[in-house]
Backbone as a printed PyTorch tensor [residue, N CA C, xyz], in Angstrom:
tensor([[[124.6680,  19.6120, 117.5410],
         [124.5370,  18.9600, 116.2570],
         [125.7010,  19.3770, 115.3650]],

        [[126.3850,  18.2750, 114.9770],
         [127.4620,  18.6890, 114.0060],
         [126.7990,  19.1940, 112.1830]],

        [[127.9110,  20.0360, 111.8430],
         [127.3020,  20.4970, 110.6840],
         [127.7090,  19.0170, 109.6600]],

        [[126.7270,  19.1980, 108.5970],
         [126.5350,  18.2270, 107.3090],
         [126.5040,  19.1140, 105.8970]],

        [[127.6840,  19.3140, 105.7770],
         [127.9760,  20.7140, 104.7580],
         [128.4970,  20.2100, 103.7040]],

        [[128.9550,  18.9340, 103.0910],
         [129.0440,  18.0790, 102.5040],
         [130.7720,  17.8050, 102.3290]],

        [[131.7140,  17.9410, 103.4680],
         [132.5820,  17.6020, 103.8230],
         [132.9460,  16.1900, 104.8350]],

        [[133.6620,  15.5990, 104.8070],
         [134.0710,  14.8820, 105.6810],
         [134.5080,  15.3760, 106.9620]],

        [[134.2750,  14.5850, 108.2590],
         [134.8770,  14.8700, 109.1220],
         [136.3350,  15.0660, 109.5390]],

        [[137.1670,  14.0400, 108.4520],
         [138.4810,  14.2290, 108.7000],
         [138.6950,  15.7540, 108.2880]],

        [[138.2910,  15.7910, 107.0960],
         [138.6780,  17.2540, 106.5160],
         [138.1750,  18.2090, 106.7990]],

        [[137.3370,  18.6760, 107.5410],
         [136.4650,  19.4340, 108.4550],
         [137.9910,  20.0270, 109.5200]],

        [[138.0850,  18.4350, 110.4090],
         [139.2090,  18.4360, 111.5790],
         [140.4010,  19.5400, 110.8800]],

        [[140.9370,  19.2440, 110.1980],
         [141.9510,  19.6540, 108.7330],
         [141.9380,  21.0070, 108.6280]],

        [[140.9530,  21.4920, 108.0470],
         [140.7710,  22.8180, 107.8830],
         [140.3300,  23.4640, 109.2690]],

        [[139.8630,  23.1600, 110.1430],
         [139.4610,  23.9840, 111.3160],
         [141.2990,  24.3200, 111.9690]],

        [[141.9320,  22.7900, 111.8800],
         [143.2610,  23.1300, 112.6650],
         [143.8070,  24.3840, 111.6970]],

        [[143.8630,  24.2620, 110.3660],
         [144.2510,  25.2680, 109.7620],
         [143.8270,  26.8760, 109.7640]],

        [[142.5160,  27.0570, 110.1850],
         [141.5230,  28.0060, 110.6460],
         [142.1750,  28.8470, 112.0480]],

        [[142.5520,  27.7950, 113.0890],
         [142.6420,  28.0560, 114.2980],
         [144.3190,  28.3140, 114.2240]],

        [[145.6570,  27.8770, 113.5190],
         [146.6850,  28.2250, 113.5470],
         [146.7370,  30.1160, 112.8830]],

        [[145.5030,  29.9290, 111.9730],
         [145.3900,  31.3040, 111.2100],
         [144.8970,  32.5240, 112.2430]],

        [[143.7780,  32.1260, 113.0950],
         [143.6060,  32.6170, 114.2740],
         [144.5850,  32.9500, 115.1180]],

        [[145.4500,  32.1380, 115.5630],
         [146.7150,  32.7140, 116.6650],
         [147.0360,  33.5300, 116.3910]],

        [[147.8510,  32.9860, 114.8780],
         [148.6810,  34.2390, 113.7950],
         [148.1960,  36.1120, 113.9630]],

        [[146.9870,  35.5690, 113.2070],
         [145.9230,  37.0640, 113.5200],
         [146.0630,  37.8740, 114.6220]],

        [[145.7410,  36.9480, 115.9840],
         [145.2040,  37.5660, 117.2890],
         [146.5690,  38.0200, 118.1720]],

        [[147.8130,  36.8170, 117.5250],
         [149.0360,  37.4720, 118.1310],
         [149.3240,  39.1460, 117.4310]],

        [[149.5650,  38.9850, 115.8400],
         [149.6980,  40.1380, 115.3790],
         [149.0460,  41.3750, 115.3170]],

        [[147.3950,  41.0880, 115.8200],
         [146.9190,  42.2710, 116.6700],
         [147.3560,  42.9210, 117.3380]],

        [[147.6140,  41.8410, 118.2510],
         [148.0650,  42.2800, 120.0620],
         [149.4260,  42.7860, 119.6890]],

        [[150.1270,  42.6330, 118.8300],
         [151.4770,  43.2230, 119.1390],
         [151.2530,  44.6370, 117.9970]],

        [[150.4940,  45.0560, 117.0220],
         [150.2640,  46.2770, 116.5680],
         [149.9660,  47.0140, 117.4240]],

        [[148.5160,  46.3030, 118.2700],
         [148.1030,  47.4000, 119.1610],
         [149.5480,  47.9140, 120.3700]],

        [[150.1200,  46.8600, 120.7110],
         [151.4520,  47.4630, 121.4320],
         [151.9660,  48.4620, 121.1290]],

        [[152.3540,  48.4410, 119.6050],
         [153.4760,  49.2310, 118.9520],
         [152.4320,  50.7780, 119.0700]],

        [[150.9940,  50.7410, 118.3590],
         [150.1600,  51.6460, 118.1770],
         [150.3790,  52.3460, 119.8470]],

        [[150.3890,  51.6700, 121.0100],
         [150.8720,  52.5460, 122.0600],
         [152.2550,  53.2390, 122.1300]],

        [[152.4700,  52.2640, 121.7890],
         [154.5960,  52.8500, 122.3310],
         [155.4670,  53.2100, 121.5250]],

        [[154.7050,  53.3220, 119.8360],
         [155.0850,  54.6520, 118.9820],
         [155.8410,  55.9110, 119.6710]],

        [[157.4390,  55.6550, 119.3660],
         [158.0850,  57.6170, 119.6340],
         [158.3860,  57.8060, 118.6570]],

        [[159.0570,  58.9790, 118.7420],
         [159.8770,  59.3060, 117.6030],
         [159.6170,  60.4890, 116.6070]],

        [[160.0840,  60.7040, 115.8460],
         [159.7760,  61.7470, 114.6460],
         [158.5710,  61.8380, 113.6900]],

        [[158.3210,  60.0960, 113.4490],
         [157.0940,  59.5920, 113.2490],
         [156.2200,  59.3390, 113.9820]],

        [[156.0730,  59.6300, 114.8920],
         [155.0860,  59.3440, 115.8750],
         [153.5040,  59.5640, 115.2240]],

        [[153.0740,  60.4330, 114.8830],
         [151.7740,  61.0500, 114.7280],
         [151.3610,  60.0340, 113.5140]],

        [[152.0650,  60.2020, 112.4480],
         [151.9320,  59.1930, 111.2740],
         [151.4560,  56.9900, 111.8600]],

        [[152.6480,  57.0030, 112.2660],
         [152.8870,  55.8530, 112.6330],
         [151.4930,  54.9970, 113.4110]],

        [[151.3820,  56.3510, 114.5670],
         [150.4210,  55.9860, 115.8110],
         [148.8350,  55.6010, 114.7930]],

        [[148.9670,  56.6480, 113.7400],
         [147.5950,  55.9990, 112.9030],
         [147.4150,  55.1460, 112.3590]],

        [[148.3820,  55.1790, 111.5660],
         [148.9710,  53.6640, 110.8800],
         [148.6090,  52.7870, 111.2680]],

        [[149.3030,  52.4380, 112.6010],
         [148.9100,  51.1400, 113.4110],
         [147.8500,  50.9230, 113.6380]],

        [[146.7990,  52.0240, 114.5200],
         [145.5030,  52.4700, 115.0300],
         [144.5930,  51.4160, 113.8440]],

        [[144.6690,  52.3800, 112.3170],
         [144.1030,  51.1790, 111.4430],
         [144.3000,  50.1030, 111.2850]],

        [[145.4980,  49.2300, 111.6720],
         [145.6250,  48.0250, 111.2500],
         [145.3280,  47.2790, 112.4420]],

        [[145.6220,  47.1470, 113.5440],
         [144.8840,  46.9150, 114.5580],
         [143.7000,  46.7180, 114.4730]],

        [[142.7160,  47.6080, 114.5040],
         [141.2570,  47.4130, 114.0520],
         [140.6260,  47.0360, 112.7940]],

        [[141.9790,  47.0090, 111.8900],
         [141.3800,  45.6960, 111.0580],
         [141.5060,  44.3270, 111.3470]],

        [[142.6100,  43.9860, 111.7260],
         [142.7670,  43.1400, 112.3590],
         [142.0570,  41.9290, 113.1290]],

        [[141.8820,  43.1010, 114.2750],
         [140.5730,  42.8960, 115.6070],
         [139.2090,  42.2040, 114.7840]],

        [[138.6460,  43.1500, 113.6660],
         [137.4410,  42.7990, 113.0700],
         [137.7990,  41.3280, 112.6360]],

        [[139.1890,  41.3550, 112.0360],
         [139.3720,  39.9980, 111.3680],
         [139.2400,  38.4010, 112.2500]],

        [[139.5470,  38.7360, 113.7540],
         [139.1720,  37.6780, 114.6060],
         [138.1750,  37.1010, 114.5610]],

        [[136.9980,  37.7540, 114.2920],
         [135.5590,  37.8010, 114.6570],
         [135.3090,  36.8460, 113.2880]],

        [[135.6610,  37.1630, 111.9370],
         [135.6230,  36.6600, 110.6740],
         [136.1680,  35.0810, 111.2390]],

        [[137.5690,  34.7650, 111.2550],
         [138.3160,  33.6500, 111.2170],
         [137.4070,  32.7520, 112.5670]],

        [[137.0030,  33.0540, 113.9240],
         [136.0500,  32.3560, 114.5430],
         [135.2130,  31.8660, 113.8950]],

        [[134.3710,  33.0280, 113.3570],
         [132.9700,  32.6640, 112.6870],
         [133.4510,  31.7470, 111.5110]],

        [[134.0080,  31.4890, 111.0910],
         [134.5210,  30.2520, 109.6350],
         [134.7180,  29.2510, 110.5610]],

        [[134.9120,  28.9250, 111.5280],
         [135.5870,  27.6930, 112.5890],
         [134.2770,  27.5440, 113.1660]],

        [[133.0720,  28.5510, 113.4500],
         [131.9210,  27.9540, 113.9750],
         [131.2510,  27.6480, 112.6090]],

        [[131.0760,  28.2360, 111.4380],
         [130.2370,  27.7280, 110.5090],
         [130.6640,  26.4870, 110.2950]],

        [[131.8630,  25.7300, 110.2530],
         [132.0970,  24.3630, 110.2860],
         [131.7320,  23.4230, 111.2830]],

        [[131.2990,  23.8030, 112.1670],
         [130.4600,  23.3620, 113.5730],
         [131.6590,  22.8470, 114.5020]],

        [[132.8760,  23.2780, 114.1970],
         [133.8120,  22.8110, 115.5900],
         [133.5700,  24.4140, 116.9730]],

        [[134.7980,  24.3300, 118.2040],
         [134.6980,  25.2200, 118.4400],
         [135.6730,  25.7210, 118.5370]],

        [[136.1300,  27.4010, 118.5600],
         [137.1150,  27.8960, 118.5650],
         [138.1840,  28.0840, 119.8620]],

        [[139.4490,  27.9130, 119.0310],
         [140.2970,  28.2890, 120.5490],
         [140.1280,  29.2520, 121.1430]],

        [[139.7230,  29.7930, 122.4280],
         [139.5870,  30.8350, 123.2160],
         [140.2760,  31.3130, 124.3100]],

        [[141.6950,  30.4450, 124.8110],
         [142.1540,  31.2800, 125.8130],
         [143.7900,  31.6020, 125.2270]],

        [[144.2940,  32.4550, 126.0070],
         [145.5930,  32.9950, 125.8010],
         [146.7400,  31.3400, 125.0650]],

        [[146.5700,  30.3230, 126.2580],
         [147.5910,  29.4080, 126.0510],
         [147.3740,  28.3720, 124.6430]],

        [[146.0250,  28.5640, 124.6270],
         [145.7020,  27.5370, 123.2970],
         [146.2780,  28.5160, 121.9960]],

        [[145.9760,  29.9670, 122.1760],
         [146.2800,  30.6410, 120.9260],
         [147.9350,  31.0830, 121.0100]],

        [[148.5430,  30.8670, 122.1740],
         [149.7840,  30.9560, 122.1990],
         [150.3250,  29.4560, 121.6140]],

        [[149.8250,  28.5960, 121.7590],
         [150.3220,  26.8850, 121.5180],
         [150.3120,  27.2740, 119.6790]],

        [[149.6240,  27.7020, 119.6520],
         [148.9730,  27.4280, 117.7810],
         [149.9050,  28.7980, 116.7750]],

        [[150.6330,  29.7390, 117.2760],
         [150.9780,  30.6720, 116.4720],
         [152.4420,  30.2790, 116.2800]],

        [[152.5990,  31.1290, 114.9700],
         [154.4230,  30.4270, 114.7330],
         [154.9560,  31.9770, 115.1260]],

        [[153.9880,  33.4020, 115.2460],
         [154.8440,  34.8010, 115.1200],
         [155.6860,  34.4260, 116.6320]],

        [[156.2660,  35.4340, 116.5950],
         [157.7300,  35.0790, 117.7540],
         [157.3910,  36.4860, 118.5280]],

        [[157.3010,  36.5180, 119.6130],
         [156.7760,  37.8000, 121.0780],
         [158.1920,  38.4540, 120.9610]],

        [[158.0200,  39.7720, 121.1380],
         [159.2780,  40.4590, 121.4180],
         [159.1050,  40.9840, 122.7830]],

        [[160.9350,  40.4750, 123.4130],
         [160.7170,  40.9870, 125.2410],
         [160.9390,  42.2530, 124.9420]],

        [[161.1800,  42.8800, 124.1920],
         [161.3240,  44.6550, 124.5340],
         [160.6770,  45.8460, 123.0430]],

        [[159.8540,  47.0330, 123.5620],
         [159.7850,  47.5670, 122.5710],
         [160.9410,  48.1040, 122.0080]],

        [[160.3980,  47.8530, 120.2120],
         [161.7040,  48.2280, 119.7170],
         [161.2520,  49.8780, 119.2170]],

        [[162.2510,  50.0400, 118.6820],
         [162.3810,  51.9250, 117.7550],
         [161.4710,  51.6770, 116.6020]],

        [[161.0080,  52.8920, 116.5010],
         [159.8480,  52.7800, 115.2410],
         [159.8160,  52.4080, 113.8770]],

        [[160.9780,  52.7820, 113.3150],
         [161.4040,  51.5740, 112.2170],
         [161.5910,  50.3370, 112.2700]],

        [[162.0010,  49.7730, 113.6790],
         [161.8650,  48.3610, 113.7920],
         [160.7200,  47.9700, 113.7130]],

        [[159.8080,  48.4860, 114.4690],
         [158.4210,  48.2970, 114.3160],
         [157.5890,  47.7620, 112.8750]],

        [[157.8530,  48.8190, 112.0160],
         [157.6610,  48.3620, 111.0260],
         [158.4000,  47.2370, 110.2810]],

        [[159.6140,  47.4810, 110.2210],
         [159.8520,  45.8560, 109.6700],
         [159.6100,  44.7480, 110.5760]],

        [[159.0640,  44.5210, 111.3330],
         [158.7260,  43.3420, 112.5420],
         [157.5720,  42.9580, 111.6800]],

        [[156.5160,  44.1240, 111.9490],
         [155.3000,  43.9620, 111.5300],
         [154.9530,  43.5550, 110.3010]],

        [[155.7790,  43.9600, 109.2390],
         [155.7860,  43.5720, 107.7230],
         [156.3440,  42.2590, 108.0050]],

        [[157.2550,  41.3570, 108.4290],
         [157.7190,  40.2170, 108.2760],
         [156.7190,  39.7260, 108.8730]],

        [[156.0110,  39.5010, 109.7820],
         [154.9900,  39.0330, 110.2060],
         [153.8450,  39.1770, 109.2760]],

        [[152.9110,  40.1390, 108.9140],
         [151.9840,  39.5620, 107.2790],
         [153.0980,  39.0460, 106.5530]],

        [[153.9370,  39.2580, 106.2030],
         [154.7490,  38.2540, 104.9020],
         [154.7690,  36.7970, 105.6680]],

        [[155.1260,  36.3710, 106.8250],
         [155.1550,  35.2670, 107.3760],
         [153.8050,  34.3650, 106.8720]],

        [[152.5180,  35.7240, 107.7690],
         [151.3260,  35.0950, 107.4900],
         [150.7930,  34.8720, 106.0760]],

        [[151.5180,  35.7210, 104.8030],
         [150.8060,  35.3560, 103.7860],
         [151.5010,  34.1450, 103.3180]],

        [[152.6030,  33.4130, 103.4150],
         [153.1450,  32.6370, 102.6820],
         [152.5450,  31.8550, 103.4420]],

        [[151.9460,  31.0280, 104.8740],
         [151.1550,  30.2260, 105.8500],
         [150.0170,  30.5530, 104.4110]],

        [[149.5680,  31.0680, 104.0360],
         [147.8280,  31.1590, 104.1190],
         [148.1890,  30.9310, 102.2980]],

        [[149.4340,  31.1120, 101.8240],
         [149.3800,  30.5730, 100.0870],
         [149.0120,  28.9170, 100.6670]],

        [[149.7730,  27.9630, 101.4520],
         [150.0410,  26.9130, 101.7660],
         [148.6670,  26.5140, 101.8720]],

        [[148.2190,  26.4890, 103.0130],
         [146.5380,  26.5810, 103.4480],
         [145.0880,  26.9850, 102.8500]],

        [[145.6340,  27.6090, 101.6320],
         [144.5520,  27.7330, 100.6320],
         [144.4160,  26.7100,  99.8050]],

        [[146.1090,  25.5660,  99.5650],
         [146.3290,  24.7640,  99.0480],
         [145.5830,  23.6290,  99.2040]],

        [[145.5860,  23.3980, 100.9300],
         [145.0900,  22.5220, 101.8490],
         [143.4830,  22.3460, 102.0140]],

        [[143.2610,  23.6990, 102.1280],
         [142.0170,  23.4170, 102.3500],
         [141.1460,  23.1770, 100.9480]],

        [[141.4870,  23.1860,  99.8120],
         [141.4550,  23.3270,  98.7350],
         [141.0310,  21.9080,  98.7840]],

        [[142.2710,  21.1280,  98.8430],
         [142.5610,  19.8600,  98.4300],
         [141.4000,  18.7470,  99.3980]],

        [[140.8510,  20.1370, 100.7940],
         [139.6210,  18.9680, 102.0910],
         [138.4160,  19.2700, 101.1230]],

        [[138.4450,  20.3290, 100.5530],
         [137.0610,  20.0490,  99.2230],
         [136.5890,  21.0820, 100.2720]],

        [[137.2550,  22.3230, 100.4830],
         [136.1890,  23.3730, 101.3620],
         [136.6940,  24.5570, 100.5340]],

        [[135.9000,  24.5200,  99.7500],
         [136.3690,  26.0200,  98.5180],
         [136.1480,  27.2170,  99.3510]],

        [[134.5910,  27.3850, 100.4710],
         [134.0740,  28.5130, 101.0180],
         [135.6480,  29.0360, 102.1620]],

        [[136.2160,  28.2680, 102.9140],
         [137.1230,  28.5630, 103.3080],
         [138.2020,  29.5490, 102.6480]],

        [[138.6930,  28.2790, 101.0750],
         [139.4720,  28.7280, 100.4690],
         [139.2850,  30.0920,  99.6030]],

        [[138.3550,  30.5290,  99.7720],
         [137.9700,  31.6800,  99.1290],
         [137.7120,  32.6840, 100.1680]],

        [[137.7690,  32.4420, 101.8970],
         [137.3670,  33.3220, 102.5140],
         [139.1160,  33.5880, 102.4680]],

        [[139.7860,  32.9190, 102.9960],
         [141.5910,  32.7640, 103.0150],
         [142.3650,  33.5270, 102.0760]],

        [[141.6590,  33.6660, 100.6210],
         [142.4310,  34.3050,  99.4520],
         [141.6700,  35.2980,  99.6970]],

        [[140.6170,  36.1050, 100.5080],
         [140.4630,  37.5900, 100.3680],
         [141.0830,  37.9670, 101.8550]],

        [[141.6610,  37.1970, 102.5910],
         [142.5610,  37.5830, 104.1010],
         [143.9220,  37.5850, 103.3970]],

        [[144.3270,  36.8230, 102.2950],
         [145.5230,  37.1270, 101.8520],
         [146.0480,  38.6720, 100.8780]],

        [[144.7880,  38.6700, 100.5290],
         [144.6640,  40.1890,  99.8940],
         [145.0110,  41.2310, 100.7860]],

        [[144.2050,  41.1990, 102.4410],
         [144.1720,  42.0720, 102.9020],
         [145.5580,  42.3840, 103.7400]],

        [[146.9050,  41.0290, 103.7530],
         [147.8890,  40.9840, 104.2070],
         [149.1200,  41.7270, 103.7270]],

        [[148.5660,  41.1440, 102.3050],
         [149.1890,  42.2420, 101.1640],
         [149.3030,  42.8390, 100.7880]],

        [[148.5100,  43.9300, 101.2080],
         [147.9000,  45.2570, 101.0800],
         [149.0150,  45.5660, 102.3870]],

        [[148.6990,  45.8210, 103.4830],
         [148.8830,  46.1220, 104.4810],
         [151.0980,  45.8230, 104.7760]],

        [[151.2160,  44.9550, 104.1920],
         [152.2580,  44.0640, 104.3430],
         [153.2820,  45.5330, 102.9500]],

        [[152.6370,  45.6710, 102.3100],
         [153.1770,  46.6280, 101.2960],
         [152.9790,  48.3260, 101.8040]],

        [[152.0990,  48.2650, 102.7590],
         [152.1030,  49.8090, 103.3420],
         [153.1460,  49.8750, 104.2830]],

        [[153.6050,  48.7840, 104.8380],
         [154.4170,  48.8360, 106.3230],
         [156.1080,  48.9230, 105.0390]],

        [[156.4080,  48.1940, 104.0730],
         [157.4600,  48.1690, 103.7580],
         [157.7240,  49.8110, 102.6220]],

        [[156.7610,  50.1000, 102.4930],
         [156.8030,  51.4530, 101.9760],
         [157.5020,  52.3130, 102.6060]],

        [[157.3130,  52.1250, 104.4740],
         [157.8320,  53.3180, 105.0020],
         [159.2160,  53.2100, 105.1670]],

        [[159.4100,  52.0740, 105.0230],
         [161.0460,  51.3850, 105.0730],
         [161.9060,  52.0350, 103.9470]],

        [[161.4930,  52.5590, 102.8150],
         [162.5900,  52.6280, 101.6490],
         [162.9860,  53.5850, 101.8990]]])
């Protein structure tokens, strides 16, 4: 049974694609914290390795959130590697880099994702799905937060 939440179907379609590009984003930039959270060397190591450790598992939790908004709209979510590889704009790195790279990778990536999710708050705004747009502006909070701890270690 499709949901009757007092949206249209086009705009339903609309915001879920927007839901599910936000998803890749997420689930790629997990997967590549948790990388770095392994293959942390260096001088920073001990610092760093936690660093990541937390953001990772915020992260992770955050999958579970961005699904569940794509099932409360009654579509279903992308679930394998190639669909969430088709849908992300972050860019895979073939080699680990040095631990300062790390961090600026990782910071351009939330900055990537928060300027996607100013856009998409716009959007979904405009499909008449405020609950979205209000779940989106507290994931943008949490980008920004995080996005300002990674460029901290940079100065």
């Amino acid at each position: 049974m499709k949901a009757n939440i007092g949206i249209n179907k086009s705009n339903i379609s609309k915001v879920v694609s927007i839901l599910s590009n936000y998803l890749a984003d997420s689930y790629f930039l997990y997967f590549k914290t948790h990388g770095f959270h392994w293959n942390v060397t260096g001088m920073f190591f001990q610092p760093l390795h936690k660093l990541f450790d937390e953001q990772y598992n915020s992260l992770f939790s955050s999958l579970d959130e961005i699904a569940e908004r794509i099932r409360s709209l009654g579509e279903y979510v992308p679930a394998t590697y190639n669909q969430l590889k088709d849908l992300t704009c972050l860019k895979e790195l073939k080699d680990i880099p040095k631990d300062m790279e790390m961090l600026k990778v990782l910071a351009e990536d939330h900055e990537t994702i928060i300027r996607n999710l100013r856009t998409w708050i716009d959007e979904v705004t405009a499909a008449g799905d405020v609950g979205t747009a209000d779940f989106l502006t507290a994931r943008i909070e949490e980008h920004e937060k995080t996005a300002w701890m990674l460029r901290s270690h940079l100065v």
